[in-house]
C-alpha positions in Angstrom: -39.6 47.0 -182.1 -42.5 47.7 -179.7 -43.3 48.6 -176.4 -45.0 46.3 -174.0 -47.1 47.2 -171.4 -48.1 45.4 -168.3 -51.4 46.5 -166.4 -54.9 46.1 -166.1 -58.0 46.3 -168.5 -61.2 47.2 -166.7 -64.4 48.4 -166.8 -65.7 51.8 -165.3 -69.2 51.9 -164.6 -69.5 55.7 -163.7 -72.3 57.2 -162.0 -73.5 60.3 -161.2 -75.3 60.6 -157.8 -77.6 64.3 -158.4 -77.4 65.6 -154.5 -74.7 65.1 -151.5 -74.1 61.9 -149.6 -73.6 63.9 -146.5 -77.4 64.9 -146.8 -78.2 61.1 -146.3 -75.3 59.8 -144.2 -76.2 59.9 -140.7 -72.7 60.6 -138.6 -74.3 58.7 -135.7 -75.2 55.9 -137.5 -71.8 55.0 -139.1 -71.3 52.1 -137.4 -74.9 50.5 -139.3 -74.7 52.1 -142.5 -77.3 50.9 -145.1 -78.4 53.4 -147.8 -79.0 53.6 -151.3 -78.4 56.4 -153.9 -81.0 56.9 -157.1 -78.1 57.2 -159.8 -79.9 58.1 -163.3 -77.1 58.7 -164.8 -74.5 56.0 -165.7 -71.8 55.0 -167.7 -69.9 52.4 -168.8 -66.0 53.0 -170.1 -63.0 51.2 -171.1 -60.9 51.5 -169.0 -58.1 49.8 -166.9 -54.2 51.2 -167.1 -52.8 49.1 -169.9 -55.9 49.3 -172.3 -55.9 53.2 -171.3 -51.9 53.6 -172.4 -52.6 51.5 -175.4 -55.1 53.1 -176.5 -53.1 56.7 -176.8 -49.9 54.9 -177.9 -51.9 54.0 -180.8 -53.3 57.6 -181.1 -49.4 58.7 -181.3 -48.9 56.4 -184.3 -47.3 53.5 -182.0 -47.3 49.9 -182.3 -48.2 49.0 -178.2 -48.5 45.9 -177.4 -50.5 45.3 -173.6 -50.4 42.2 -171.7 -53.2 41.5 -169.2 -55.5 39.0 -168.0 -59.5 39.6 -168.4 -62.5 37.9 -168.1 -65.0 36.1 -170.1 -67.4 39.4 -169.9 -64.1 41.1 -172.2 -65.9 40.6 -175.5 -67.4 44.3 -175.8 -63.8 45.7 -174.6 -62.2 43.5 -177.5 -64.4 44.5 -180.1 -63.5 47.9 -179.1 -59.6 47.5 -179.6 -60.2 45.5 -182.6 -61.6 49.4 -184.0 -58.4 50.8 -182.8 -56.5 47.7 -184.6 -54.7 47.1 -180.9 -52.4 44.0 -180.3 -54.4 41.5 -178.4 -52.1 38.8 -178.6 -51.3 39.1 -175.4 -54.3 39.8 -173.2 -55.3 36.4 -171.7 -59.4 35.7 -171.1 -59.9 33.7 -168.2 -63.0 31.8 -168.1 -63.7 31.7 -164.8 -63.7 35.2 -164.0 -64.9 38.7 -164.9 -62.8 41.4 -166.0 -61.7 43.8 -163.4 -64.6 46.1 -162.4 -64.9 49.8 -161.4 -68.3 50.8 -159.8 -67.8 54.7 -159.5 -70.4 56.8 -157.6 -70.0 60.8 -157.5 -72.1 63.2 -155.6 -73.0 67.0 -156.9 -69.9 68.0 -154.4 -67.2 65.9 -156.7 -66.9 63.0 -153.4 -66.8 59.7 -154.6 -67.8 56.3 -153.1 -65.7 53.3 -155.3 -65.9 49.5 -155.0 -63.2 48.1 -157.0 -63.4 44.2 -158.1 -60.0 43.0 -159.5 -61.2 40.2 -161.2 -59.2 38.4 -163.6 -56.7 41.0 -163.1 -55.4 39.1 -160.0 -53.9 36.2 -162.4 -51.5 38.9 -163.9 -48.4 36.6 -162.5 -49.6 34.1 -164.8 -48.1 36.1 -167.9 -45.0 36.0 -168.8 -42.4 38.6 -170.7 -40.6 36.1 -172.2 -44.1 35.5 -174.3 -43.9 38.5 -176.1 -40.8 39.2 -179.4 -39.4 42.0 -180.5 -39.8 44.3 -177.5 -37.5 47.0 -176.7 -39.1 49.0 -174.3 -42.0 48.7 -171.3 -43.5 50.0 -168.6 -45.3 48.3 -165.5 -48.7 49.6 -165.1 -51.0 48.7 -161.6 -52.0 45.5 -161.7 -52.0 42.0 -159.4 -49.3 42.3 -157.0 -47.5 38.9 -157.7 -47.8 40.1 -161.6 -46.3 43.6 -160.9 -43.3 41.8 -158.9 -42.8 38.7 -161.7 -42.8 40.8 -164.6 -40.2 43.4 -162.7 -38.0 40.6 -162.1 -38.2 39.5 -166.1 -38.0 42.7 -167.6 -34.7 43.0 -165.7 -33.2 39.8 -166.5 -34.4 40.0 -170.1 -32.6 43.5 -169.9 -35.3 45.3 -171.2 -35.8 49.1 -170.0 -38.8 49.4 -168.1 -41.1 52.3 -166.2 -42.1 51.4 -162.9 -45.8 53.1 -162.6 -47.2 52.1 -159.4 -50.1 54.2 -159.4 -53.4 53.0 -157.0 -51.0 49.7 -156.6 -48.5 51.4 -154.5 -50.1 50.3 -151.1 -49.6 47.1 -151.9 -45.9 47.3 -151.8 -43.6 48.2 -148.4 -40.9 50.0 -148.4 -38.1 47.0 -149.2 -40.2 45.9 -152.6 -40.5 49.4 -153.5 -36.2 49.4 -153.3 -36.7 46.2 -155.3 -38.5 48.0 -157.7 -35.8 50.6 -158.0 -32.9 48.6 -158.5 -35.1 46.4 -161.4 -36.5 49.7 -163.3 -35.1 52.5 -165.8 -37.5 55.1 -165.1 -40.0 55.4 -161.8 -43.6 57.3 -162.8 -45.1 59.1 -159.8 -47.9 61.5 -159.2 -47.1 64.0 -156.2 -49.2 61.8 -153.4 -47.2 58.6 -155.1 -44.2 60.1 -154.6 -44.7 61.5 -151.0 -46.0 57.8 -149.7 -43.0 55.8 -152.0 -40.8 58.4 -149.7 -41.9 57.4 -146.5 -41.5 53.9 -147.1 -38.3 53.5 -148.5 -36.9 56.4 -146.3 -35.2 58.2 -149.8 -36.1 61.4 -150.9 -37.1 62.4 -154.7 -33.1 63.3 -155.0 -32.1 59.7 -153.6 -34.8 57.9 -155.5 -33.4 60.0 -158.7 -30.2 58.2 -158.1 -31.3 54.6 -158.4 -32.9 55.0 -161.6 -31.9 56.9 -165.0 -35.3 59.3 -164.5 -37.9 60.2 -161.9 -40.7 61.6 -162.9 -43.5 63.1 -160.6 -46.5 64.0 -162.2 -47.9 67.5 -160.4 -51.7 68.1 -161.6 -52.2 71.4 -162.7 -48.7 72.4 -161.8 -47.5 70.6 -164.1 -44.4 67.8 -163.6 -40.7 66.9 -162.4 -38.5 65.3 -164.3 -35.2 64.4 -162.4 -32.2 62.8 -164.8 -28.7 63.3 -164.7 -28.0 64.9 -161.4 -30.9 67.9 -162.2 -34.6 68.8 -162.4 -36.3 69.4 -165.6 -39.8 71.4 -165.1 -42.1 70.5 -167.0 -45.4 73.0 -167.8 -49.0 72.1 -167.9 -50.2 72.1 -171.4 -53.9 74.1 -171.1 -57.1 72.2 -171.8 -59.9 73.8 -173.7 -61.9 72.7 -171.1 -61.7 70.4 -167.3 -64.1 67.0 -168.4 -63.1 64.5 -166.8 -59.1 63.7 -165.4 -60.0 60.2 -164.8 -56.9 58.5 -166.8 -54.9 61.6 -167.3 -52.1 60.0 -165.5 -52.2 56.6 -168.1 -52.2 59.4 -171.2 -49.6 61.0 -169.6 -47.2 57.6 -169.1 -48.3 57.0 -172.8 -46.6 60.3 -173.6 -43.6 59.4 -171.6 -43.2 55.9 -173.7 -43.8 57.1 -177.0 -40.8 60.0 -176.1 -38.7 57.2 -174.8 -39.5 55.0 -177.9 -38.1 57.6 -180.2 -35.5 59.2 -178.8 -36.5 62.6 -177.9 -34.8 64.8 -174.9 -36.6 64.7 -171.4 -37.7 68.2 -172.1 -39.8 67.0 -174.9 -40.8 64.0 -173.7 -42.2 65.4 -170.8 -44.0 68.1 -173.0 -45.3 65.0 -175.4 -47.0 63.4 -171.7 -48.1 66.6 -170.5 -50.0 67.4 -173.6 -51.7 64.0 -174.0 -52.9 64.8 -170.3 -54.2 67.8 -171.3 -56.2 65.8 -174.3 -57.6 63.3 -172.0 -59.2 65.8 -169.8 -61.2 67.6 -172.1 -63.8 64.2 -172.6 -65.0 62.1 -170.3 -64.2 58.2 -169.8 -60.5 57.5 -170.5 -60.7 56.4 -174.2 -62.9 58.6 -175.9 -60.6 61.3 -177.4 -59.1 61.5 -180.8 -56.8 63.0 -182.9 -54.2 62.3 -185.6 -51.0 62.3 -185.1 -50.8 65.8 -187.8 -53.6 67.5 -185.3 -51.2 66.4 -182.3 -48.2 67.6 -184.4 -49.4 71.1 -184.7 -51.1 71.2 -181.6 -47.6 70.8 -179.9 -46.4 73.6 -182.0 -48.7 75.5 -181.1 -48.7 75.0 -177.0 -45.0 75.2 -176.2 -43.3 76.7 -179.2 -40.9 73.7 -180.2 -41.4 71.6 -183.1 -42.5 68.4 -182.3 -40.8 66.7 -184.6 
C-alpha cells in the first residue's frame, strides 16, 4: 500500500543579490519602482511540495506515489526522479504550459523579493484520486485551489486518511473552507504563522481545531513542534543540525516524516521525532532535494539524537 501525495512540483531559481535592496530602493519613489539587481549567483532546484515530500519518502525507504500537473519544460525534473526511481505515473505534463516557477531573490540582510508563476500547477483539479490503486494513506500538499478542494472531497468519500497541509495555500481558503477541510481530513499540518491565521478565520482555537481531527500538528521552527491527539499535547524537540544551510523545504521533509510515522504505525511521540529529524537533515544543504542518507545512517542517527530506538 502506498501513500499518495497531492501538491506541486516546481522549479526554484534561487538567487543571491551580494548588497541590500534598501541601499537601492528609494522610499519616495515607491509608487514608480523600476530597478534591477546584478545576481551572479544563481540556482536552479527541484522543488515544489509533492516532489520535495517524495523525494524524502523515498530517502525513508517508502514507496510515495505524488500526483501533480507540470509543464512541458518538466523533462530535467523527470530525469531527476527517474535517479531516485520515484512513481511518475501520476504526474500529468501539460503541453501548454510551464511547470510552476519560483524566481527567488535574497539580499546580504536574508530579505527576499519572490515572483511565483503557478503554471501547470493551476490544472491540479483535473487529477483525480480515484486514478491512483492501492493507496492507504495521503496528504494534501499546496497546490491549485480547485485541486486542493476536489481531491479533499475524494479522499473523504474514498475514505482514505488524509493530512491537510495548507502551507503558502492557506490564503486562498476563508474561514468556512478551512472548516470544510476539517471535517474531510485525519490529520491538519501547520507551521506556527499557519496556525495563528487558520485561527482567526475559522474562529477555533488549536484545542478546538484538535477536536475536529484525530491530530494537530503545528510545526514551531527552532522550538521545535505540537502535536495535539487524544485530548493532550505531545512536545516534540528540535533535533540539532550540524549546521543552518538553507530551511527552504524543511516544512515538506518534515510532513514526509509525519507520513512515513503514520504509514507504519509508530506512536505520535515518534513520529513527531521521525519529522523533526528529517527537518533537521534538510537544513544542513541548500535547495530542497539535495540531501542523502540511507535509511541505516537515519536509523542510527535517530538513536543517536533522542535516545529511543528507531525501530
Amino acid at each position: 500500500m502506498s501513500v499518495l501525495i497531492c501538491g506541486s512540483f516546481a522549479y526554484d531559481n534561487i538567487m543571491v543579490f551580494p548588497d541590500r535592496f534598501k541601499n537601492h530602493i528609494l522610499p519616495d519613489k515607491v509608487h514608480m519602482l523600476n530597478v534591477s539587481f546584478l545576481v551572479p549567483e544563481l540556482r536552479r532546484e527541484f522543488g515544489g511540495c509533492a516532489g520535495n515530500i517524495a523525494f524524502n519518502m523515498k530517502l525513508l525507504g517508502d514507496d510515495p506515489v505524488p500526483m501533480g500537473t507540470v509543464g512541458s519544460d518538466f523533462a530535467s525534473y523527470a530525469a531527476w526522479m527517474d535517479k531516485f526511481a520515484i512513481n511518475q505515473q501520476h504526474v500529468r505534463v501539460k503541453a501548454d504550459h510551464f511547470t510552476a516557477q519560483a524566481y527567488i531573490t535574497t539580499d546580504i540582510d536574508d530579505n527576499q523579493i519572490t515572483a511565483f508563476h503557478p503554471g501547470a500547477m493551476n490544472l491540479a483539479h483535473e487529477t483525480a484520486i480515484s486514478e491512483a490503486s492501492n493507496i492507504r494513506l495521503g496528504i494534501i500538499a499546496p497546490d491549485g485551489r480547485d485541486g486542493m478542494i476536489q481531491h479533499a472531497q475524494q479522499f473523504a468519500e474514498a475514505g482514505i486518511p488524509f493530512i491537510f497541509d495548507p502551507g503558502q495555500g492557506l490564503p486562498m481558503f476563508n474561514g468556512d473552507d478551512l472548516l470544510q477541510f476539517a471535517s474531510q481530513a485525519t490529520y491538519i499540518a501547520l507551521n506556527d504563522y499557519e496556525a495563528q491565521l487558520f485561527e482567526n478565520r475559522t474562529g477555533l482555537t488549536a484545542e478546538q481545531i484538535a477536536e475536529r481531527v484525530e491530530a494537530l500538528i503545528i510545526t514551531r521552527g527552532a522550538q521545535g513542534s505540537h502535536i495535539y491527539t487524544d485530548n493532550k499535547r505531545i512536545d516534540i524537540p528540535c533535533a540539532k543540525a550540524a549546521r543552518v544551510a538553507d530551511p527552504t523545504g524543511c516544512g515538506d521533509a518534515y510532513r514526509a516524516g509525519l507520513l512515513h510515522g503514520i504509514l507504519h504505525g509508530k506512536s505520535w511521540e515518534i513520529t513527531g521525532r521521525i519529522a523533526s529529524l528529517l527537518g533537521a537533515i534538510k537544513i544542513e544543504q541548500y535547495g530542497t532535494q539535495n540531501h542523502q542518507f540511507t535509511a541505516e545512517q537515519f536509523a542510527a542517527r535517530f538513536e543517536q539524537e533522542f535516545g529511543l530506538p528507531f525501530s
